[in-house]
C-alpha positions in Angstrom: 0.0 0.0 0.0 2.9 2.8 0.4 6.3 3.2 -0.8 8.3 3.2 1.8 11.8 5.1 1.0 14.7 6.6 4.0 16.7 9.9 2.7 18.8 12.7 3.8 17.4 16.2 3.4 19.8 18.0 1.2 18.3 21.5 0.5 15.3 23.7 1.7 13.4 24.7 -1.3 10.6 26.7 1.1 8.7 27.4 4.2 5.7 28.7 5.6 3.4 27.9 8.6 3.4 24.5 9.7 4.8 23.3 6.0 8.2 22.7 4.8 9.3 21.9 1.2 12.9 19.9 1.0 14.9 18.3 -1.3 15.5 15.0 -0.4 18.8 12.2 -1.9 17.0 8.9 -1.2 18.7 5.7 -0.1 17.4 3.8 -3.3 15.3 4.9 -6.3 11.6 4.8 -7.3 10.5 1.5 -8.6 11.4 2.1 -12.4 13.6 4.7 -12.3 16.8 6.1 -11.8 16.2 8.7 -10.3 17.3 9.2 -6.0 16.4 13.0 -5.3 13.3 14.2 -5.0 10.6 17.0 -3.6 9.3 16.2 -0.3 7.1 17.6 2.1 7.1 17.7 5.5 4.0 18.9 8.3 6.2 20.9 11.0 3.7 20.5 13.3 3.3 16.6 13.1 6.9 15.5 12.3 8.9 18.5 13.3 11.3 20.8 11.0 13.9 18.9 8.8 17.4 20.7 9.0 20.1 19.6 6.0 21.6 16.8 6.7 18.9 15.4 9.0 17.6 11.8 7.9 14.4 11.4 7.0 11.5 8.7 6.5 9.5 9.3 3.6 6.2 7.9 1.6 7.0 8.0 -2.0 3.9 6.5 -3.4 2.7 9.0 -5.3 6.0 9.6 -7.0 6.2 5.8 -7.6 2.7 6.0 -9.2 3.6 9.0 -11.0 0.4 10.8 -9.9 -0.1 14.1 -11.8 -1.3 15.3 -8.8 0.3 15.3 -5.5 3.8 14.5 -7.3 6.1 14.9 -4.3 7.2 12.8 -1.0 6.0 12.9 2.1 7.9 13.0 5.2 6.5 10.7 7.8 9.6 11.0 9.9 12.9 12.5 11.4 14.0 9.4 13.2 17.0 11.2 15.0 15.4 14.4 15.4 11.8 13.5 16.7 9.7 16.5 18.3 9.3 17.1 21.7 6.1 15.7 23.0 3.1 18.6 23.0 3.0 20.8 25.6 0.3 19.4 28.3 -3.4 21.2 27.7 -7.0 20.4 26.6 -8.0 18.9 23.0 -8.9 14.9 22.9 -10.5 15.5 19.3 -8.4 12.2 16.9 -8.3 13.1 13.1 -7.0 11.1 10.7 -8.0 8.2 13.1 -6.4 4.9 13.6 -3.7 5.8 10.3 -0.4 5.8 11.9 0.0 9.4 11.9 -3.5 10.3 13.6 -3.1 13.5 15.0 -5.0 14.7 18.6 -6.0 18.2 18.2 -8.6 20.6 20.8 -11.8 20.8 18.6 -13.6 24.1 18.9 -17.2 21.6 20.1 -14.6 19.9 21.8 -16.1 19.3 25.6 -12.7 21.4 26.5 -12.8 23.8 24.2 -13.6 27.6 25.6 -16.6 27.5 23.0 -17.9 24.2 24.1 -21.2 26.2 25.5 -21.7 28.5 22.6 -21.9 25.5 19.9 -23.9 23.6 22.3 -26.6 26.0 22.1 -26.3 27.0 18.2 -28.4 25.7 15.7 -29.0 28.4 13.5 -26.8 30.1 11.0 -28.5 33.2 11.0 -29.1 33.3 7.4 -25.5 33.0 7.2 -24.6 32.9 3.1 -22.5 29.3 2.4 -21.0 29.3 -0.9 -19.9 25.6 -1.8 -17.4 24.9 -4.1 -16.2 21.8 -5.3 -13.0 22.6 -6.3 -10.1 24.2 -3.8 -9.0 26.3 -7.0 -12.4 28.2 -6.6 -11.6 29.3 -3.0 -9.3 32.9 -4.5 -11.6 34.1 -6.9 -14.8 33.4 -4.8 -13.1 35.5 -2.6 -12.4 37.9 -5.6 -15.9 38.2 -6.1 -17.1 39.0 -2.7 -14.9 41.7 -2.1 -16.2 43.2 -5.7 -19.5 44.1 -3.5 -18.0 44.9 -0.1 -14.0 44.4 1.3 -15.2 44.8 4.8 -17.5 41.3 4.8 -15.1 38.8 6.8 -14.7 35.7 5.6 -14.2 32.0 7.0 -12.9 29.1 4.7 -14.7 25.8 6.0 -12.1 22.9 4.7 -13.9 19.4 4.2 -11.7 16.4 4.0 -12.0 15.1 0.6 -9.0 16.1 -0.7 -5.8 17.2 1.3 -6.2 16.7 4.7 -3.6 19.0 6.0 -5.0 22.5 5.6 -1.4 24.3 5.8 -0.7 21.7 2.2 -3.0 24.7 0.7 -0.4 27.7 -0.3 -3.4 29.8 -1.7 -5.0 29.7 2.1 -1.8 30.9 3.7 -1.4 34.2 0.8 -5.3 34.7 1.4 -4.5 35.0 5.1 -1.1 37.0 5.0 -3.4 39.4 2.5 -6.0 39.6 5.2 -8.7 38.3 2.3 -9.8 35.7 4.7 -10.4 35.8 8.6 -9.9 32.7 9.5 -10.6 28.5 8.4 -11.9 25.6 10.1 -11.1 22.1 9.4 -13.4 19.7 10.0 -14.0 15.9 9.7 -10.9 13.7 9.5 -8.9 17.3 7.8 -6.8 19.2 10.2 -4.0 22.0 10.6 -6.7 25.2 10.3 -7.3 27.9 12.8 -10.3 25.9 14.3 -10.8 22.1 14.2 -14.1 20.8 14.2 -15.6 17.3 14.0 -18.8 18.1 11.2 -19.3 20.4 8.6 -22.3 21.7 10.7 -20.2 22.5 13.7 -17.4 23.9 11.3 -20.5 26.5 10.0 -21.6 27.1 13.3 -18.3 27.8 14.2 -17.5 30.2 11.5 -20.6 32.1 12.5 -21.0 31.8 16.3 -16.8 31.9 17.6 -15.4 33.9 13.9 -18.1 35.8 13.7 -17.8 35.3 10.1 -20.2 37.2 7.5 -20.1 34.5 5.0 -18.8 30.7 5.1 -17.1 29.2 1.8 -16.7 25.5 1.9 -14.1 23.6 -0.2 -12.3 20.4 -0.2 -8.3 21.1 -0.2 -5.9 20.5 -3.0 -6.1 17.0 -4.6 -9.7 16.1 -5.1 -10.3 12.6 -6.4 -12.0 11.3 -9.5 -12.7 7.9 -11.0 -14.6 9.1 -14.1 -18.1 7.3 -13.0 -21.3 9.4 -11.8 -20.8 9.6 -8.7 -17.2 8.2 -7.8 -15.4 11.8 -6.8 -14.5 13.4 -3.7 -16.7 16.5 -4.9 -19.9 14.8 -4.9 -20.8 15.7 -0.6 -21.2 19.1 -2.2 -24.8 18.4 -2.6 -24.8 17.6 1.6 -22.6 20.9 2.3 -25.0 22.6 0.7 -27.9 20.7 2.7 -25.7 21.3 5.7 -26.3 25.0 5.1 -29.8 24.8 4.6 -30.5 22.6 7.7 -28.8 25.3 9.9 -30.5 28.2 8.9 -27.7 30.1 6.5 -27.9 30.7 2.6 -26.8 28.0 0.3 -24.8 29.1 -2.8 -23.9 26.5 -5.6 -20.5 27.5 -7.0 -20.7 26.0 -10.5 -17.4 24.3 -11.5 -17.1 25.7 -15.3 -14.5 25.6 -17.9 -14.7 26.8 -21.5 -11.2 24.7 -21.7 -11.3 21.4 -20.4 -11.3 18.7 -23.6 -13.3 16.5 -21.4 -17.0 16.8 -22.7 -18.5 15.9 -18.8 -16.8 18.7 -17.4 -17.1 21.4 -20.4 -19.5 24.1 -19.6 -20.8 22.9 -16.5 -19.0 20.2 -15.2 -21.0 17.0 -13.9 -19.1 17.5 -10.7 -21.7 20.4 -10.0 -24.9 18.9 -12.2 -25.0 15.4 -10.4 -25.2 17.3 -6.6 -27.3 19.8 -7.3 -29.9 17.7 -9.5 -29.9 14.0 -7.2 -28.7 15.6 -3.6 -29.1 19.0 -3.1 -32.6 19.9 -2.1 -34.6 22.4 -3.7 -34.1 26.2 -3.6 -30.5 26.6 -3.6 -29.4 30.0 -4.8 -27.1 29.3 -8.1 -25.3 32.3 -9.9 -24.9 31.7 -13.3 -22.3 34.0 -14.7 -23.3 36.3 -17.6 -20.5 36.3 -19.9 -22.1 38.6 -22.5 -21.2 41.6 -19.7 -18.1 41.1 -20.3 -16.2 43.7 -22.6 -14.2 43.4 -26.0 -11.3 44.3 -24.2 -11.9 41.6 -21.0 -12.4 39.1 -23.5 -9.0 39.8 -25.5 -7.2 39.0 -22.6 -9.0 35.4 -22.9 -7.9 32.6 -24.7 -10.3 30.9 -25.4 -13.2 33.1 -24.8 -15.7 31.5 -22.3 -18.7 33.1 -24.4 -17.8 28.9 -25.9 -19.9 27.5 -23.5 -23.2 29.3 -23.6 -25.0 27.2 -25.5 -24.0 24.3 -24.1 -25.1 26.2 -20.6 -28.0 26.9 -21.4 -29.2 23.4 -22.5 -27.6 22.3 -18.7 -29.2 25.1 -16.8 -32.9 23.5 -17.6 -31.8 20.4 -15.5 -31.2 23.0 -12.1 -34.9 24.5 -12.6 -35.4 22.8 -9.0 -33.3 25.5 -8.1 -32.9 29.7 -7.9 -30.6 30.6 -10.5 -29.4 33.8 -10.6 -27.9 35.7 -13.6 -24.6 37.5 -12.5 -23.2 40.9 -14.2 -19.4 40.3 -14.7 -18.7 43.9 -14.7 -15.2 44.0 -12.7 -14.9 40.5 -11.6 -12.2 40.2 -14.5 -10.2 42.7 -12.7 -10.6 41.4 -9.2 -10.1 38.3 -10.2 -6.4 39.7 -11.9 -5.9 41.5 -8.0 -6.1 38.0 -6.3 -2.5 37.8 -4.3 -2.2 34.2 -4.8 -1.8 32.1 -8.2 -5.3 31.5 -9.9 -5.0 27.9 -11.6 -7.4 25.0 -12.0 -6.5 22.0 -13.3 -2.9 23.2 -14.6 -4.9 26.1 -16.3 -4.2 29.9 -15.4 -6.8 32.4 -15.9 -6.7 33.5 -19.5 -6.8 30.0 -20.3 -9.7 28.8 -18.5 -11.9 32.3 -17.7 -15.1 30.4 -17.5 -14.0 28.5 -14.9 -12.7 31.5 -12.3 -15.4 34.5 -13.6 -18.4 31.3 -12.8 -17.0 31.0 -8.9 -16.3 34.6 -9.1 -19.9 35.3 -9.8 -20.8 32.8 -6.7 -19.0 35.1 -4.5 -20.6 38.0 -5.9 -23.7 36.7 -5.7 -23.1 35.7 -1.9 -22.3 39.0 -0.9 -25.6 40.6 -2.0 -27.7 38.3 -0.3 
């Protein structure tokens, strides 16, 4: 089941909260290859901080499968240079339970948490708005689009665990934070590593509204979501329950629509399936869904496009008649092309910057315009 390789950390290629990025010579290559040094990763907060020089234990099974995604090591260890044990305090929440590295953290509904009380007694969102995305990628120009309408709203980033479980993997979460574009995240289920841990998706919305005081909630798997090609066999699917999730507490439920006037796969041009199949078979009715109105876009917007996501509207339009369960909401683009160009982190989904996938950013960009006016 893993790759199991030992290696001596040779270079630091980067740092940031509770993530470091190493170069690492391995004792023996991948199955296949020649090849002994490699990118790997290491959680500073579960494993400690590799120095050079420092030997290392590392999963290399993603390297080994020569995964598009996730194509680096993972350090599971510094055998001569293990962390101190945690300093004694409150917090008996497991994630990532029974794996070998299962971490203990103190959840915010935790019985020993200092909001215990407060989450006890919440139920209600306060018509909260929850935009739901299925892609991390969405998260920056959601965000984008929000503060089109109104920089002052604060915003909480809900992490599910569908994808990375580690929220400090995400290097877009960490710039949106430094930028002060979000106020804080919560990870919640078997993901960890975020300002607040929480055990559901409900407590992690309660908790964005109730202990963040946030103004609006966007939930998002992390980097690396999973899909088999079936119906329903991606990690993006429990969209359709976030948005429930949102519904069943009182806030607002917003349907980010994954787009893409780029993507040569026919289930994921225009609409992607990955937003049709939860929103037609598990969503309930009456979610809000912004639709993005490219034809308010200008000549000069679209020049900077390539290809030009005006593509996809017929294609759209026959899709939209399946969401009729729904609220759709037509969005003007007017300026969302130039927030989206003032994000401070990188803006890429699926290997694909902005001019080359437009659709894809200006749709979720609409969502969080959208959000914001409700």
């Amino acid at each position: 089941m893993i790759h199991w390789r030992k290696g001596i950390v040779v270079a630091i290629r980067s740092t940031r909260p509770g993530y470091t990025e190493v170069e690492v010579e391995l004792d023996q290559p991948l199955p296949g290859a020649d090849e002994t040094g490699i990118r790997a990763i290491a959680y500073t907060d579960a494993v400690g901080h590799p120095e050079v020089g420092e030997a290392v234990i590392v999963n290399v099974s993603a390297l080994a499968k020569r995964l598009g995604t996730g194509g680096f090591g993972l350090i599971v260890a510094l055998p001569d240079a293990l962390p101190a044990d945690p300093p004694p305090g409150p917090g008996h929440l497991v994630k990532d339970r029974y794996s070998p590295l299962q971490t203990m953290v103190l959840g915010v509904d935790d019985q020993e948490s200092d909001h215990h009380a407060r989450l006890a007694e919440a139920d209600d969102l306060e018509a909260m708005p929850v935009v739901v995305a299925d892609l991390h990628s969405a998260l920056p120009a959601i965000i984008a689009g929000i503060r089109a309408v109104d920089e002052s709203l604060s915003i909480a980033y809900v992490l599910s665990d569908g994808a990375a479980l580690p929220a400090p993997f995400s290097a877009a979460v960490a710039g949106l934070k430094e930028a002060g574009w979000l106020a804080g995240t919560i990870s919640t289920g078997q993901s960890w590593g975020a300002d607040f841990e929480a055990v559901t998706i409900h407590t992690g919305l309660l908790a964005a509204r109730h202990v963040m005081g946030a103004d609006i909630a966007v939930v998002a798997q992390g980097p690396g979501n999973l899909g088999t090609g079936t119906k329903y066999g991606y990690s993006g699917l429990v969209t359709g329950e976030h948005l429930n999730a949102a519904a069943l507490l009182g806030g607002r439920p917003v349907g980010a629509l994954r787009m893409s006037n780029a993507d040569a796969r026919g289930r994921h041009f225009g609409i992607s399936h990955h937003s049709l199949t939860p929103l037609t078979e598990i969503a309930r009715p009456g979610v809000t869904v912004p639709v993005p109105d490219f034809a308010t876009l200008t000549d000069s917007e679209r020049s900077q496009m390539d290809p030009d996501p005006g593509v996809v509207e017929e294609t759209v339009a026959g899709q939209l008649e399946a969401l009729g369960m729904h609220r759709l909401v037509n969005v003007d683009l007017t300026g969302l092309w130039t927030a989206l160009r003032s994000s401070p982190v990188r803006l890429s989904t699926m290997g694909r910057k902005l001019p080359a996938d437009a659709a894809s950013f200006l749709a979720a960009a609409a969502a969080g315009r959208c959000a914001a006016r409700l």
